[in-house]
N, C-alpha and C positions, 0 to 999 in steps of 0.2 A: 784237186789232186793232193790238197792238205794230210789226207791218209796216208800217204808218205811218210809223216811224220810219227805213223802209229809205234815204231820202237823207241825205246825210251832212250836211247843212246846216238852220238854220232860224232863221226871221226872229225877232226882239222885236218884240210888238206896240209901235209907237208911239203915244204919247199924245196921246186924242185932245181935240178940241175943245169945250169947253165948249158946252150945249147955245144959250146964247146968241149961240156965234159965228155959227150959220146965218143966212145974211143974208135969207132968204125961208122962209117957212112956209106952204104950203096949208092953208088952214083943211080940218078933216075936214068928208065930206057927214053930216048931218044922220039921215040914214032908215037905221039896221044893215036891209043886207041877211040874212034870215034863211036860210042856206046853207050857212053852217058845221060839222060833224061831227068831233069832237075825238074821238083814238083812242090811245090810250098804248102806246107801244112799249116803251119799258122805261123804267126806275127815273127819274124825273125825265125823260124824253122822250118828246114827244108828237108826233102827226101831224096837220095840220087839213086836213080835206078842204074843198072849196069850189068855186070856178071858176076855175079854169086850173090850173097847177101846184101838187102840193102843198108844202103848209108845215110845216116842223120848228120844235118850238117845246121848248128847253133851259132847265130851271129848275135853278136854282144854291142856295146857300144863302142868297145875297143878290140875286142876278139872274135874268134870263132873257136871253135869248137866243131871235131867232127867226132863220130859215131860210128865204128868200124870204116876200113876201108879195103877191102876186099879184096884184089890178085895184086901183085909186083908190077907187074906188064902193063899195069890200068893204070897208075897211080898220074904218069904224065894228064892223060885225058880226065881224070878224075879230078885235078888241078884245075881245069880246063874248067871243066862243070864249077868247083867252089867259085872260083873267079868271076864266074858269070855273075854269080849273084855277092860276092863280096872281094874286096882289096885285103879287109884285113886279114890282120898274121894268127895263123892258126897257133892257139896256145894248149890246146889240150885234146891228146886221141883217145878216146874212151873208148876198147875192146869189149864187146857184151860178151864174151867165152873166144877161147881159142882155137878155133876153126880157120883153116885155111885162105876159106873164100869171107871170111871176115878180118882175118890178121895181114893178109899175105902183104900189103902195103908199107906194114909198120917197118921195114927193115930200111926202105926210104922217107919216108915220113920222119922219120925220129930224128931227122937233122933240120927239119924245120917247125918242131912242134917242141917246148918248153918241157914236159912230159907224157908218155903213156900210161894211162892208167886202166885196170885190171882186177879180177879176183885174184887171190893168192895161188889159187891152182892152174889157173889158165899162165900164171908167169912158172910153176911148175914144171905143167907138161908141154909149154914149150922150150923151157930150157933140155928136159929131156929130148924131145924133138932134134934141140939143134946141135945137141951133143955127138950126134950120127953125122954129122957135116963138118963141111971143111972149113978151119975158124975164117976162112975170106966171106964165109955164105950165112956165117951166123947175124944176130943182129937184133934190131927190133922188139927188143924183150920190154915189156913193161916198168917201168919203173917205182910207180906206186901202183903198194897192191893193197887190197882192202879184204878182210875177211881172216879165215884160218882153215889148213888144212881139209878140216872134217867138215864139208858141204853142208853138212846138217847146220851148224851153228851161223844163223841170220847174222849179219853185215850191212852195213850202212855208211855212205858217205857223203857229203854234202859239202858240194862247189859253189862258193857265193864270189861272181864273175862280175866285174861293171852291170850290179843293179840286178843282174838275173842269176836265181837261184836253179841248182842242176843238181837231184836228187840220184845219187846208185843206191842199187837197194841190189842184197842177194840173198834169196829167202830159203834155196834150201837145192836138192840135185834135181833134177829137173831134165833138159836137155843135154847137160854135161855136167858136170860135179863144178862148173865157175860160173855160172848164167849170173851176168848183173841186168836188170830191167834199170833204162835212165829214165826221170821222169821228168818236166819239167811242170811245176804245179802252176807260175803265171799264163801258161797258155794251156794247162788242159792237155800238153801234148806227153806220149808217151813213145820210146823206141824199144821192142820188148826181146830186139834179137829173138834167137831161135826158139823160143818159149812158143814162139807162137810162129806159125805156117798158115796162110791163107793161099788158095790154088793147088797145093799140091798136102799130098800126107805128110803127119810131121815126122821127124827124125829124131829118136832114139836115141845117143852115143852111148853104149852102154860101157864100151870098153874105156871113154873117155868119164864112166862116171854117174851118166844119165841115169833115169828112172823113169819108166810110164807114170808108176802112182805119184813121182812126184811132179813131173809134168801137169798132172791135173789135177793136183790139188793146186800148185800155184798159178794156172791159170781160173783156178775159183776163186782164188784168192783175190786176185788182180782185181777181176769180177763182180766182185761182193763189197768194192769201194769204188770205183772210177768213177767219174761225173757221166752221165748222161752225154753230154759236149765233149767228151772228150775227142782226142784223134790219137791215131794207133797207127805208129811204123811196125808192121811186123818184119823178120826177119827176112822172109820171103814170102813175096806176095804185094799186092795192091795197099794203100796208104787208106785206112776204116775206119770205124767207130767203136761204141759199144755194143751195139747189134750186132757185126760180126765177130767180137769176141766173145758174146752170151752162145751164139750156136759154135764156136770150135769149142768153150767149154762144155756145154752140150753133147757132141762128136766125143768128146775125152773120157766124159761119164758115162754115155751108150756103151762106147770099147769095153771099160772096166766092167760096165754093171754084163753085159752078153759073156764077157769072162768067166768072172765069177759063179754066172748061169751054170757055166757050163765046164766044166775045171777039168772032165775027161777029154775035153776037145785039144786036137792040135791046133795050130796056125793056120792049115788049110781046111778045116773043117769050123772052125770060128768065122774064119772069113766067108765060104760057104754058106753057112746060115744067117749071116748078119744081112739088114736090111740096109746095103751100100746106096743104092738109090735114092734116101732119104736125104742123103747128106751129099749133093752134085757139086758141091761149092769145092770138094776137099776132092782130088785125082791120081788115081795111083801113075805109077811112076815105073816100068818094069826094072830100067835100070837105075831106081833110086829106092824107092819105099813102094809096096805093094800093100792091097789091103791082109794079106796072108802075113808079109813079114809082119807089119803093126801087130797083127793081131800074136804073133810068134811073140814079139820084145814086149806087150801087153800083160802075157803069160806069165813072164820071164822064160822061155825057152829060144829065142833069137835075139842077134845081133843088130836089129833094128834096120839095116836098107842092104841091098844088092851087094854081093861084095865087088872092089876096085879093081877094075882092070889091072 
């Protein structure tokens, strides 16, 4: 995973804030939801399944490190799950984008974690987010942020933790205008957040930023470096390889290229004609992503999933 290093530049982590600078603290709920599924991907990294996005969880010689953590209401049992597999003090939350069922813990967390770190836009639009709420419910906000406004322009950071190095990269808009992919290159292991979906269609935000074409091009990109051995936390979905990131990119480039085909089509007539059966691995979702919306947000003519209750 030394391809990580393919940009010529990278950040020093800055130092961060003493845990008692936070000027608010959600107290945690009370009741551990029991939901958690802890899976070990390689030597020191682990995967927690649960509800909503999954969680990457890095044990160091003296730390840990997790990789989103997903609802509010989880965070007691999700605690639960780290514990299982480590005592040590969690020193750093790394958000892959700012999504709910990836952020939504942070607003507890952040009283027991050194800093959250982030793309510049995910502490953005969630400062906007929390601007609509009542300052008791705000919270959580990232504290280092890596990168700049305009999604386009590639970011890089690079965490050197007791001996193990922990690679963000953000290559460009993709699932939401902040996608960071963490890497770690001593083990091969990667967590790619919402870049990538295994089981279900991927998700679009376009409102938050997203792009299909950029979606696949940086999951080609991913693609066109990772070792062979690697292992892959997708966002959502089962803990993989490089095989099943060769066929989502595969899946990404069918969409685009049936697109392109066919540029009079709408969303339900692309989906219509597309050969869905080829590709059983990926499952439409009525109240989430259909293969009609994909193909809609693909176009650029749709919002990429169902709209929210």
């Amino acid at each position: 995973m030394r391809a990580l290093t393919a940009f010529g530049f990278a950040l020093a982590v800055a130092a961060a804030s003493p845990l008692s600078a936070h000027a608010k603290h959600r107290p945690a709920p009370t009741d551990p939801a029991k939901v958690h599924k802890v899976e070990k991907v390689a030597e020191n990294v682990y995967c927690i399944f649960g509800q909503g996005g999954n969680i990457g969880l890095v044990v160091t010689p003296k730390h840990a490190v997790l990789i989103d953590d997903q609802f509010e209401r989880l965070v007691p049992g999700l605690l639960e799950a780290v514990h299982s597999v480590t005592d040590k003090p969690i020193k750093y939350l790394i958000n892959t984008h700012g999504h709910g069922d990836h952020v939504g813990g942070n607003v507890v967390l952040e009283k027991q974690v050194m800093a959250i770190i982030a793309h510049t836009n995910v502490r953005k639009r969630m400062l906007t987010e929390q601007a609509k709420l009542e300052p008791a419910q705000r919270g959580g906000l990232p504290e280092l942020a890596l990168g700049s406004e305009d999604p386009k322009e590639k970011a890089r950071l690079d965490i050197h933790l007791d001996g193990t190095e922990i690679h963000l990269l953000h290559v460009g808009p993709g699932h939401t205008d902040g996608d960071v992919i963490v890497g770690l290159p001593g083990t091969h292991t990667m967590h790619m957040g919402d870049l990538f979906f295994l089981g279900m269609l991927p998700y679009i935000d376009v409102e938050g930023g997203g792009s299909f074409d950029g979606l696949a091009a940086q999951v080609a990109y991913v693609a066109s470096w990772i070792p062979d051995d690697a292992r892959l936390i997708p966002g959502h979905g089962p803990v993989c390889g490089k095989k099943e990131l060769l066929r989502y990119r595969d899946l990404l480039l069918a969409v685009q290229a049936h697109v392109k085909a066919n540029p009079a089509k709408d969303g339900a007539a692309l989906a219509a004609s597309f050969d869905a059966a080829a590709w059983p691995e990926w499952k439409p979702r009525a109240d989430f992503v259909t293969w009609e919306r994909l193909f809609s947000v693909a176009s650029g003519k749709g919002p990429g999933r169902a709209a929210r209750p």
